[in-house]
C-alpha positions in Angstrom: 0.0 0.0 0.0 2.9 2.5 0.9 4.4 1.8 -3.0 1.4 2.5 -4.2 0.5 5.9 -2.4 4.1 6.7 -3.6 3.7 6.0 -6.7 0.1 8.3 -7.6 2.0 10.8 -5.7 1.9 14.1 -8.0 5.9 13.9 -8.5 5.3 10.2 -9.2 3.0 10.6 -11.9 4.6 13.5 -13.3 8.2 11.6 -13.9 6.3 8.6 -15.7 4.5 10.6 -17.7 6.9 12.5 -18.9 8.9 9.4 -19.7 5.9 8.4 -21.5 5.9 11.4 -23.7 9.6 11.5 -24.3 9.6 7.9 -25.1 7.1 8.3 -27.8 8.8 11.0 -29.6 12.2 9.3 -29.7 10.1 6.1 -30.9 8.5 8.4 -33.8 11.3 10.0 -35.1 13.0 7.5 -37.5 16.4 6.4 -36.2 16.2 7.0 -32.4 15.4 4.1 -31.2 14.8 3.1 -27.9 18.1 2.0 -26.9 19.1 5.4 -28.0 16.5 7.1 -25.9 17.0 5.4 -22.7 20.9 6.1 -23.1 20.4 9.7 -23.6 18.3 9.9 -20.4 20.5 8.2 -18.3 22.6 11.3 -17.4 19.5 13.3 -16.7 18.6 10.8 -14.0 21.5 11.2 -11.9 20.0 14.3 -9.9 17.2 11.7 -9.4 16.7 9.7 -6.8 17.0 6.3 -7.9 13.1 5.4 -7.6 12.2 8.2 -10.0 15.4 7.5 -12.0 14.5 4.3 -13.1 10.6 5.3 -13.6 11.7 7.7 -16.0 14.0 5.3 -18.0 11.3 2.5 -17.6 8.5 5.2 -19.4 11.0 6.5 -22.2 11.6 2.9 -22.9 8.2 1.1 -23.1 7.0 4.6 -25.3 9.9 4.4 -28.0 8.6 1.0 -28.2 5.4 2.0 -28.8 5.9 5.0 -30.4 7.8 3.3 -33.1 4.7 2.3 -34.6 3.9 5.8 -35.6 5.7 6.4 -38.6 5.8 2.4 -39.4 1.8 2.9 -39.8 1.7 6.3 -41.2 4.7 6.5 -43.9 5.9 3.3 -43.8 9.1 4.2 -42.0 9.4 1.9 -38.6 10.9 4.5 -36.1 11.9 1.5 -34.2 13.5 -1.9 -35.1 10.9 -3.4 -33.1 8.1 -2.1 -35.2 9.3 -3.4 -39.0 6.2 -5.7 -39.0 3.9 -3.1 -38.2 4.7 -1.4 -41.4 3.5 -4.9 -43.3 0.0 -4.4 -41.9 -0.3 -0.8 -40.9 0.8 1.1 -43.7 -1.9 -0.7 -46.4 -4.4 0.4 -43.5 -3.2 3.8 -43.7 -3.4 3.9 -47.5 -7.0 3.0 -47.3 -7.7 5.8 -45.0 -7.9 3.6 -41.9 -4.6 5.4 -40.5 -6.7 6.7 -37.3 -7.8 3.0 -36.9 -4.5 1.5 -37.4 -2.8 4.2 -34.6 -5.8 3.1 -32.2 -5.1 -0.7 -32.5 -1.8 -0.2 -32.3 -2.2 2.0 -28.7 -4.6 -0.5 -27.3 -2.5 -3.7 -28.3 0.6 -2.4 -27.0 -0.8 -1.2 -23.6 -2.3 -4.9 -23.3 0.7 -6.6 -24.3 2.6 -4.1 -22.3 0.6 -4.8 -19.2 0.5 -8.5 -19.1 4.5 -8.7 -19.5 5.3 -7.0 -17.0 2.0 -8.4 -14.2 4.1 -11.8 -15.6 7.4 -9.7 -14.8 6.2 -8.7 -11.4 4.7 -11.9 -10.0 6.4 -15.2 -12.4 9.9 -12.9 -12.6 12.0 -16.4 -10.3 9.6 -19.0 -13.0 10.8 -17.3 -16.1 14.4 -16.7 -14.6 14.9 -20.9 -14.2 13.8 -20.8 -18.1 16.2 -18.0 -19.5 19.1 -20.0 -17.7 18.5 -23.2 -19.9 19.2 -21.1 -22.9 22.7 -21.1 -24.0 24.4 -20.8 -27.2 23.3 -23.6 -28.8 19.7 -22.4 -27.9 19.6 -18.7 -29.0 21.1 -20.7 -32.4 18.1 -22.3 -33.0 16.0 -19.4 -32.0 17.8 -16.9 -34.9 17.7 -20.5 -37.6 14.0 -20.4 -36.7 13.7 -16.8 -37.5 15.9 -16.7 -40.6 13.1 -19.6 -41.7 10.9 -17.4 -41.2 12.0 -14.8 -44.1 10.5 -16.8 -47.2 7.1 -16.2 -45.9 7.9 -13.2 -43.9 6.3 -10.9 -47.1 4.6 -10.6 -50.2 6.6 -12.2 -53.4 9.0 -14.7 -54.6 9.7 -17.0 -51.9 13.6 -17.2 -53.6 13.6 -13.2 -53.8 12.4 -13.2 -50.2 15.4 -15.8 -49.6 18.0 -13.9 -50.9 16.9 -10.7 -49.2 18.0 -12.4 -46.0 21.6 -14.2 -47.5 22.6 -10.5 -47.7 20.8 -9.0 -44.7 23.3 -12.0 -43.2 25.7 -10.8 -45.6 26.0 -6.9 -44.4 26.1 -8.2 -40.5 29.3 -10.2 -41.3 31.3 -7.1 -42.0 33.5 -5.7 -39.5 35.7 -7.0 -36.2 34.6 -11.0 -36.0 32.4 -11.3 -32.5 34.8 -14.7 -31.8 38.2 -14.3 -33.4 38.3 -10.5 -32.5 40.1 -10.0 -36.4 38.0 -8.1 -39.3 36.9 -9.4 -42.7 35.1 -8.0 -45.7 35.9 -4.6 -44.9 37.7 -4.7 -48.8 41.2 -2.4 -46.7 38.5 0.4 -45.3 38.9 1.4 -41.8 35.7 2.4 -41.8 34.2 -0.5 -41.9 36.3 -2.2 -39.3 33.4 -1.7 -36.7 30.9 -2.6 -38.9 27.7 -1.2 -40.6 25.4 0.3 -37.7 22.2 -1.2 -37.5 20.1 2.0 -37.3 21.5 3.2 -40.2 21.3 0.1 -42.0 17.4 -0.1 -41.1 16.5 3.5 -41.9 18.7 2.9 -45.4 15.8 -0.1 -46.0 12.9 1.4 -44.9 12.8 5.7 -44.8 15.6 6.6 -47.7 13.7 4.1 -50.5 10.4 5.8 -49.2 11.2 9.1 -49.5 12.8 8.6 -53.0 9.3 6.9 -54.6 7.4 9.9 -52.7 9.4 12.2 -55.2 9.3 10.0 -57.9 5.7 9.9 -57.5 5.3 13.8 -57.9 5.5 13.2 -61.7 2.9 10.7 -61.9 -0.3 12.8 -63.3 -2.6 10.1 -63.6 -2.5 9.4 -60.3 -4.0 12.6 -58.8 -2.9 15.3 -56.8 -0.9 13.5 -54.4 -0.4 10.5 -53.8 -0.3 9.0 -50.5 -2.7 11.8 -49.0 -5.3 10.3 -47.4 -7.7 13.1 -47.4 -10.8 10.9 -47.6 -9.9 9.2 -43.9 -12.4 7.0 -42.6 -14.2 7.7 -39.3 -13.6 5.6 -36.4 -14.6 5.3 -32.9 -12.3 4.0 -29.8 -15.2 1.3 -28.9 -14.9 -0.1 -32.6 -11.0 -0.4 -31.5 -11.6 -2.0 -28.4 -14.1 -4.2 -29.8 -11.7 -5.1 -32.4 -9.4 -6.1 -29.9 -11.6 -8.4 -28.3 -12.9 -9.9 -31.4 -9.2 -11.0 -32.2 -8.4 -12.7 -29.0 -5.8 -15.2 -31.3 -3.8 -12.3 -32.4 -3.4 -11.0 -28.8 -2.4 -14.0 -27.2 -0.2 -15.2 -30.0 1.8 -11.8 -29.7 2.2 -11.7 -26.2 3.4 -15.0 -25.3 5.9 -14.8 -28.3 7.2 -11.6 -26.8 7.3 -12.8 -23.8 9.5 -16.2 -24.6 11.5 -14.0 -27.0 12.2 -10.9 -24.6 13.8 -13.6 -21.7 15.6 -15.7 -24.4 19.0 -13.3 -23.9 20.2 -11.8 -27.2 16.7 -11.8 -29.5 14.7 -8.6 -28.6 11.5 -6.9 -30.2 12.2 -6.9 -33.3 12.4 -10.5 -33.2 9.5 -10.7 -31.0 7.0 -8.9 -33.4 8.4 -10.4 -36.8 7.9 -14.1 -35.1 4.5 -13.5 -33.9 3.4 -11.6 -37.1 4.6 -14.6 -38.5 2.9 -17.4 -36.1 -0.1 -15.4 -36.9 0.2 -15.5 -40.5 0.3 -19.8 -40.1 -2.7 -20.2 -37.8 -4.8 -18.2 -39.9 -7.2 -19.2 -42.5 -7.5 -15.8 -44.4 -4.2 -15.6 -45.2 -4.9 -13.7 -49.0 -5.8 -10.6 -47.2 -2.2 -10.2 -45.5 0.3 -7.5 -46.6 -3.4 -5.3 -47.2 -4.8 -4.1 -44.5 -5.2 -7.0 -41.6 -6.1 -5.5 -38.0 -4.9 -8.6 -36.5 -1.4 -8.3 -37.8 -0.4 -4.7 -36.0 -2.5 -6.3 -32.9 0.1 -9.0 -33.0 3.2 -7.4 -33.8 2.5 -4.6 -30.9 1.6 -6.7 -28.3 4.8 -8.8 -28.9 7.1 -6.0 -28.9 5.8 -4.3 -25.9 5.3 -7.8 -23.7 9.2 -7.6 -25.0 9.9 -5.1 -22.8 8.7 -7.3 -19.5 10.4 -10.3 -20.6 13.5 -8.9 -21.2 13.7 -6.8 -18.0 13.1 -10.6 -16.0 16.5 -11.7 -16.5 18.0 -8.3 -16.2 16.5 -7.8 -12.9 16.7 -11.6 -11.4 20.0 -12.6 -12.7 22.2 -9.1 -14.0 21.8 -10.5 -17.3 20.1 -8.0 -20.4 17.4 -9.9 -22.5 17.5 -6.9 -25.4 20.3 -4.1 -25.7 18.1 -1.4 -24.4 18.0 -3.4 -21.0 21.7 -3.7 -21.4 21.5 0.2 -21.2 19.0 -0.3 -18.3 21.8 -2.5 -16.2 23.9 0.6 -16.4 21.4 3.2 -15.3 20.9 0.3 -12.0 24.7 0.3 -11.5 25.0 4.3 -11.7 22.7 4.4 -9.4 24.8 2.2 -6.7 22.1 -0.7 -7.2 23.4 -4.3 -8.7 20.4 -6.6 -10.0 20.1 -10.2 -9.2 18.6 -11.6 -5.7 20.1 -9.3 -3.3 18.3 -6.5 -5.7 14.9 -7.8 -4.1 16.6 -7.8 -0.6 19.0 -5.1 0.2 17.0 -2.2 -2.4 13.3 -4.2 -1.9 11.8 -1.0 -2.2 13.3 0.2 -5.3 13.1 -2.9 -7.0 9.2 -2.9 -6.2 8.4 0.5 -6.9 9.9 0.0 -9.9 7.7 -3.4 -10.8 4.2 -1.2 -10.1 5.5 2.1 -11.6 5.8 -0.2 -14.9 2.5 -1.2 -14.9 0.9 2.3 -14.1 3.3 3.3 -17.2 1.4 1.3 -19.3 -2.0 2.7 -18.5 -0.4 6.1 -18.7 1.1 5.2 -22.4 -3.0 4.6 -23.3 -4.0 7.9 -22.1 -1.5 9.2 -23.9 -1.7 8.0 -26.7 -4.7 7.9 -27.2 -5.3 11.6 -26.6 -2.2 12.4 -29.6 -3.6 10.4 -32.0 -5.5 12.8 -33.3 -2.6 15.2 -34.3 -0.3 12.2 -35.1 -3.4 11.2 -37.9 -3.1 14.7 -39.4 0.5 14.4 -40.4 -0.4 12.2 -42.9 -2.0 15.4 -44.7 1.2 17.1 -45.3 1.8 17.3 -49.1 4.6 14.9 -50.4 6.7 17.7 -51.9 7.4 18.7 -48.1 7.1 15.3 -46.5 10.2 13.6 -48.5 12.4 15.9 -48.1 11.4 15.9 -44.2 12.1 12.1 -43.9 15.1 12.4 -45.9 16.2 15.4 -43.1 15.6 12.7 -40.1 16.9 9.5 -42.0 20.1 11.6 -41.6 19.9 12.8 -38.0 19.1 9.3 -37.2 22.3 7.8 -39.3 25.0 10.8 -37.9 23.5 10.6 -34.1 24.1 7.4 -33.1 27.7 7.0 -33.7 28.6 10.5 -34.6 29.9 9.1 -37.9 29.5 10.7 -41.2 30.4 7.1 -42.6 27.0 6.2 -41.3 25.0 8.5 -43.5 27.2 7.3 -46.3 26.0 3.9 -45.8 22.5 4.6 -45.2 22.1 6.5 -48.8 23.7 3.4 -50.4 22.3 1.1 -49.0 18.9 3.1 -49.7 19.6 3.8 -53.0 20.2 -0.1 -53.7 17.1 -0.8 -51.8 15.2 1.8 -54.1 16.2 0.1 -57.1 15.5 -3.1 -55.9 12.0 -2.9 -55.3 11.4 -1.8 -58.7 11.8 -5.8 -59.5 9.8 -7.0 -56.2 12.1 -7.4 -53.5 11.4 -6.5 -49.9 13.5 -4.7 -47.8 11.5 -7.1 -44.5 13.6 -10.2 -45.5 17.1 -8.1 -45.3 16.4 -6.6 -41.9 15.7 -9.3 -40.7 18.6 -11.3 -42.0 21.2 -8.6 -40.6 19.4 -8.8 -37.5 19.7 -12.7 -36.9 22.5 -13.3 -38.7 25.0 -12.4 -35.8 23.1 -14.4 -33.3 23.3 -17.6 -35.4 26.5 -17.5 -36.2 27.7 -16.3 -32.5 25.2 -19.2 -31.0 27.0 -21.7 -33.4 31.0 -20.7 -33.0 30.3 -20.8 -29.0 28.1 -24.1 -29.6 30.9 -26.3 -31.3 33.8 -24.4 -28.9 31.5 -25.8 -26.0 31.0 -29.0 -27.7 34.5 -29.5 -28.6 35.1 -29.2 -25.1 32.7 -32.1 -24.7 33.7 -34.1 -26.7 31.0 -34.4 -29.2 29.9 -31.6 -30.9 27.0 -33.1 -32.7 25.2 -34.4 -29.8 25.3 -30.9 -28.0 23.7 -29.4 -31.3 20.7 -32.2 -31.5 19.9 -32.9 -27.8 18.5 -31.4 -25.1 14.7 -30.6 -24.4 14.7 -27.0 -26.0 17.3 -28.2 -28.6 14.5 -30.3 -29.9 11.5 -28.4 -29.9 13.3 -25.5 -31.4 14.1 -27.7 -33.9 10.8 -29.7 -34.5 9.7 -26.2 -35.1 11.8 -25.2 -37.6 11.5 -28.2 -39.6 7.4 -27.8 -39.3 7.8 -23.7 -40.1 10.1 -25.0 -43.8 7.4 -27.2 -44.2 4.4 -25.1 -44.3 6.2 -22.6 -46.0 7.4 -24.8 -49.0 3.6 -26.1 -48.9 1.9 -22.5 -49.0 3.7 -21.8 -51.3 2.9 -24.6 -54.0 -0.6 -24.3 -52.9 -0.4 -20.1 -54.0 1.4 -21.3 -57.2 -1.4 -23.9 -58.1 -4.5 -21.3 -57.1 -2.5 -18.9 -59.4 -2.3 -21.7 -62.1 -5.9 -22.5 -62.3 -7.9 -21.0 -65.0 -4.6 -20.2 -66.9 -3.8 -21.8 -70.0 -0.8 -24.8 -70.1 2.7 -22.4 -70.3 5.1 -23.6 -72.7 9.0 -24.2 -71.8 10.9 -21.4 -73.6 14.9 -21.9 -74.0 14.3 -18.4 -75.0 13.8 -16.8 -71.9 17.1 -18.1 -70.3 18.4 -15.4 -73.0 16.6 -12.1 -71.2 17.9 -9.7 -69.0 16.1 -11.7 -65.7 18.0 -14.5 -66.6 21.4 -13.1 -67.5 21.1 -10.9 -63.8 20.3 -14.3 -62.0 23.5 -15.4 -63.8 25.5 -13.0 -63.1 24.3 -13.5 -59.0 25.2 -16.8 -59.2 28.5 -16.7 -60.8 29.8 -14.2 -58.0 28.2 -16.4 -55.4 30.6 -19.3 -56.4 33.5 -17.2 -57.1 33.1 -15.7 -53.2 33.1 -19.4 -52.1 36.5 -19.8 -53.4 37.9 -16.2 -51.8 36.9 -17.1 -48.7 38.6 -20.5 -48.4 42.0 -19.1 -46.8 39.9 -18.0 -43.9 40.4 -19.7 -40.2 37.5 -22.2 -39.7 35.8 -19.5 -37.6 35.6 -17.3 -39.6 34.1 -18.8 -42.9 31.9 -21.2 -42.0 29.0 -18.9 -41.9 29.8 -17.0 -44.8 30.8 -20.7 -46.5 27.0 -21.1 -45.8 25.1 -18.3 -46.6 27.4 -18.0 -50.2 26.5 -21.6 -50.9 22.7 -20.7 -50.0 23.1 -17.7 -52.3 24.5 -20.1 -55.0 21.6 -22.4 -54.6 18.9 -20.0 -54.9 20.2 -18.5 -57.6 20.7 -21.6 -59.6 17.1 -22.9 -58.8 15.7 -19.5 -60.1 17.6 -20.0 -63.4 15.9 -23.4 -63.2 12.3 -22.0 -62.6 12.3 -19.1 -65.7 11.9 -20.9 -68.5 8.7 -22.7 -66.9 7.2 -19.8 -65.6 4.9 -17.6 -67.0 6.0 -14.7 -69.5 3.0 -12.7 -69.1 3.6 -13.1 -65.1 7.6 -11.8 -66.2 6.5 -9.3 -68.3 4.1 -7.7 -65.6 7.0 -7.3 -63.0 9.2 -5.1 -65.0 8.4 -1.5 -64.0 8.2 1.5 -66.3 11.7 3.1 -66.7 13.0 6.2 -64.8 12.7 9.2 -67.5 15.6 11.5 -67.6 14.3 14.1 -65.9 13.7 11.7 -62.4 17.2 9.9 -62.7 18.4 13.9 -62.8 17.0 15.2 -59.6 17.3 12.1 -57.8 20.7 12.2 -58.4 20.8 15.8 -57.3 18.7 14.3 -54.0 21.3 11.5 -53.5 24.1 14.0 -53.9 23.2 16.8 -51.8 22.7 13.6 -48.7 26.0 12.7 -49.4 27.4 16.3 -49.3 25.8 16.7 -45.9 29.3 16.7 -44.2 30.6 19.2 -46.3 27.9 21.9 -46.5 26.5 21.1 -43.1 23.5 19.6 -41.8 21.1 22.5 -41.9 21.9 23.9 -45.3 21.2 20.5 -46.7 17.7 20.7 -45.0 17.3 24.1 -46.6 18.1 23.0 -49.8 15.6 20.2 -50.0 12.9 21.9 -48.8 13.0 24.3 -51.3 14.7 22.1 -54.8 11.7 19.1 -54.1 8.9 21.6 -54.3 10.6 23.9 -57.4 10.9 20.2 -59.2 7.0 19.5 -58.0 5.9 22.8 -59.7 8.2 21.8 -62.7 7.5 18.3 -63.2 3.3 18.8 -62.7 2.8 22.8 -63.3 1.1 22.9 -59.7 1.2 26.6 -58.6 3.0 26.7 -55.5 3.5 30.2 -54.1 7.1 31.0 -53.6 6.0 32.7 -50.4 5.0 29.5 -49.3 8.0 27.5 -49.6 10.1 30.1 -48.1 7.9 30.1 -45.0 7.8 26.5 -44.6 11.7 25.8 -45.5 12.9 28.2 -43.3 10.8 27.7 -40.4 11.2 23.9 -40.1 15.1 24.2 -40.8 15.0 27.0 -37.5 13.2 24.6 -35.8 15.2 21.9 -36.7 18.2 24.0 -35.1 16.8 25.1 -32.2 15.5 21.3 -31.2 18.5 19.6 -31.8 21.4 22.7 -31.2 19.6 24.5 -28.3 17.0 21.6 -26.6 18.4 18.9 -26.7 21.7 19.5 -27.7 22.9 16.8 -30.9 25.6 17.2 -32.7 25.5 17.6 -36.3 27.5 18.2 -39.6 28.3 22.1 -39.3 29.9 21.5 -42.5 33.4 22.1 -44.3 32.6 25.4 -45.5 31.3 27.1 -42.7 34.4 25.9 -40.6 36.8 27.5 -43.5 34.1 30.8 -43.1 34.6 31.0 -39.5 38.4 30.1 -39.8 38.3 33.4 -42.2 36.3 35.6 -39.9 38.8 35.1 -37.6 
């Protein structure tokens, strides 16, 4: 009774709250993630005592969890790792004017998800602490084999294309200082790359660059009407409808929070494991499974419920046994420590108090997150009403601030424009950036899980048997073989529902001459020819890479195999209508002027697009903009721009080349 008059103390509320609110916004703004935000806060906290402390870290981390779904829903953009398969569901609601709808399921599921992980967290914390101690290497192997399975039914399109995605998702996390060996590889003589591509910067190269690239491609599409992803015509909604929604899909629910649950203890996995797995285990149990990837309620229900039940699960072995189930709660072990407090059993002895005020103040955080947002989902709806010709070059502005902050590292914002420019082109012949994320996400866990596995099993004696025994060894396992299964069966079953109705096809030699075939070739052929460069590597080393180039090889050859039986009408259909001159131009000019951001500063480049994209609307469509206009609106969100991140809350940012050699004048 004493925590809890303490904790709806004014001061109490207050602290959570504005965790809350903070947490949100660093969730919505693509690139911060929630790791990010909870580091930031840290050094605030140390004027706090360490009760409030840690309810103010606890609120900014369950809201950047939620508010990650924001942008995912509303542009597409996950502002979070953890919220990649919202976009898969929430965006396509958001298109058909449902965004209010989507925001409001997304709210409700991750305050229910939230709350039953951590009422698990608070009462079952010693159960699920016995459970995350029988996973070791071998076991968090498993885990990432059963979510790279996942990947060639994880979206829309070519199971193979889907497949490939994720070799080079696993690809890209192989770069940089090996985890095992402690030497680098791939890094081609750069010292740049030594430490590897950041993953922030990798995800918002995927997801934000690409989207903000088709928004201004899509200026110059006339037939398509005034703009087009302005959802003027947004449907009304009511919160009982949500709620009701929620009920009506108690499947969904439950899948998502016991997956987010199992996945947040499991050390090493995290939420963006969680919701991708549950989004998945959804997708299988299921009957309407046509309607995914447009619009499905019950896929954003899943995801957000898994990734906020996340955040209870992984804070059980963080708290019981000092050990982080997610790198935010890694950050979270050194806000306890700072604070003079050590987790593990003498945390629930010697600081009882703390420990417990912090259990309740999570769940009352929850219910707060609701409230809140709830009540800013109204003005978070509206931003989807902001004309393209200002909103790319917006998200182009915070796809850099969330590359450059979280290493300080112009390299990063390199990275991210390449890799979004390759991302950009790729979709233009059906691949999904979904299968790559999630490839340079597991990829490290597998092949950390299986160097430690055989070094253990070695030790043994028998490396074999350590791999294929043991309770969790073989459930892991049966599942995996039963996930390959029903994927390699959905998918003959879509191929065969596709076939019916269509006339017999014809086997063509001729198509193994066309540009589809000669690209497949050519992916192949340097597949192969990496297998031989890597065979002068150390065992340790290579025998990931040995497998993912060899997987890479495969898949290429059985595409080769498949195009001269499939369908020329179906290949013909999936090339896209060429880039005119004019586009290939000014995206150029767009890629350029990222790119240049270190030399001409951070704010000029902001400047610069927020007055070219419009010009090249007007141009391009002969929409009378008034110059006034664009004047008013570039310069007032580039000053607010500097005052937020130069004055508030204090990031550093490219100044840029030329202004230093100015000031270097001046003086």
């Amino acid at each position: 009774m004493d925590i809890l008059l303490q904790l709806f103390e004014p001061l109490s509320i207050l602290v959570m709250a504005v965790g809350v609110l903070i947490g949100i916004i660093v969730g919505a703004l693509p690139g911060l993630t929630p790791t990010m935000g909870v580091a930031m806060a840290i050094p605030f906290t140390f004027s706090l005592s360490p009760e409030y402390g840690l309810l103010l870290l606890g609120g900014i981390y369950s809201g950047a969890v939620y508010g990650g779904s924001i942008p995912a829903i509303l542009f597409n953009i996950p502002g979070a790792p953890a919220s990649v398969a919202t976009t898969f569901e929430g965006y396509p609601m958001a298109k058909k004017g449902e965004a209010k709808k989507a925001l409001e399921l997304s709210t409700i599921a991750s305050t229910i998800g939230g709350l039953i992980g951590m009422i698990l967290l608070l009462y079952f914390a010693p159960f699920f602490a016995d459970i995350s101690l029988q996973f070791g290497p071998v076991e968090n192997f498993w885990v990432a084999i059963f979510g790279i399975t996942i990947i060639a039914v994880i979206s829309d399109g070519s199971m193979i294309k889907n497949m490939v995605g994720g070799t080079i998702g696993i690809l890209l996390s192989m770069i940089g200082i090996h985890s095992i060996t402690g030497t680098v590889r791939f890094t081609f003589g750069s010292d740049s790359l030594v430490g590897g591509l950041n993953v922030v910067s990798v995800l918002i190269g995927l997801f934000a660059f690409p989207q903000a690239l088709r928004l201004i491609l899509n200026l110059t599409k006339h037939h398509l009407g005034p703009e087009i992803f302005h959802y003027s015509n947004s449907k009304k909604t009511s919160l009982r409808s949500s709620f009701a929604d929620i009920l009506k899909n108690p499947k969904a629910l439950s899948i998502g929070t016991i997956i987010g649950l199992i996945i947040g203890i499991a050390p090493g996995a995290g939420g963006n494991v969680a919701s991708i797995m549950a989004y998945n285990e959804l997708k299988r149990f299921t009957k309407d499974k046509k309607n995914f990837g447009k619009g499905m309620k019950e896929g954003i229900i899943s995801s957000e419920s898994a990734n906020n039940a996340e955040v209870g699960g992984a804070l059980v072995p963080l708290l019981t046994l000092g050990i982080p189930g997610s790198p935010t709660s890694a950050i979270f072990l050194g806000g306890l420590m700072i604070h003079g407090i050590w987790p593990g059993r003498n945390l629930f002895v010697e600081h009882a108090n703390v420990a417990n005020l912090f259990l309740y103040g999570m769940i009352i955080i929850q219910i707060l997150m609701l409230f809140i947002g709830l009540f800013a989902i109204r003005y978070f709806s509206k931003l989807v009403n902001i004309p393209n010709h200002f909103m790319a070059p917006v998200i182009i502005s915070f796809s850099i601030i969330g590359a450059y902050t979280t290493q300080n590292s112009t390299f990063d914002i390199y990275s991210m424009v390449i890799i979004g420019i390759l991302m950009f082109i790729f979709q233009k012949f059906n691949f999904s950036p979904a299968p790559v994320a999630l490839g340079f996400i597991l990829g490290p866990i597998a092949e950390e899980g299986l160097l430690q596995g055989i070094a253990i099993g070695e030790s043994n004696g028998a490396v074999l048997p350590y791999f294929f025994t043991g309770t969790w060894n073989i459930i892991l396992m049966l599942i995996i073989v039963l996930t390959m299964g029903y994927s390699i069966w959905y998918s003959f079953k879509q191929h065969k529902e596709k076939e019916q109705g269509r006339k017999l096809r014809t086997f063509s030699l001729r198509s193994l001459l066309s540009a589809r075939a000669f690209s497949w070739l050519i992916f192949g052929i340097i597949s192969s020819l990496s297998l031989l460069a890597i065979r002068d590597m150390v065992f340790e080393m290579k025998i990931f890479p040995f497998f993912t180039f060899l997987s890479m090889t495969v898949l290429a050859i059985t595409q080769l195999i498949r195009i001269p039986f499939q369908d020329q009408m179906k290949a013909e259909k999936t090339i896209k209508r060429p880039f005119s001159l004019s586009n290939i131009l000014f995206l150029g000019f767009i890629v350029l002027i990222s790119l240049s951001t270190d030399f001409i500063g951070f704010y000029s480049q902001v400047l610069i697009l927020m007055v070219s994209v419009p010009i090249y609307y007007y141009l391009q469509r002969g929409k009378m903009i008034k110059p006034f206009k664009i004047i008013l609106v570039s310069t007032s969100f580039t000053l607010i721009m500097y005052f937020v991140f130069t004055s508030l809350i204090k990031v550093p940012l490219p100044k840029g080349i030329a202004l230093y050699f100015l000031q270097m004048f001046m003086r």
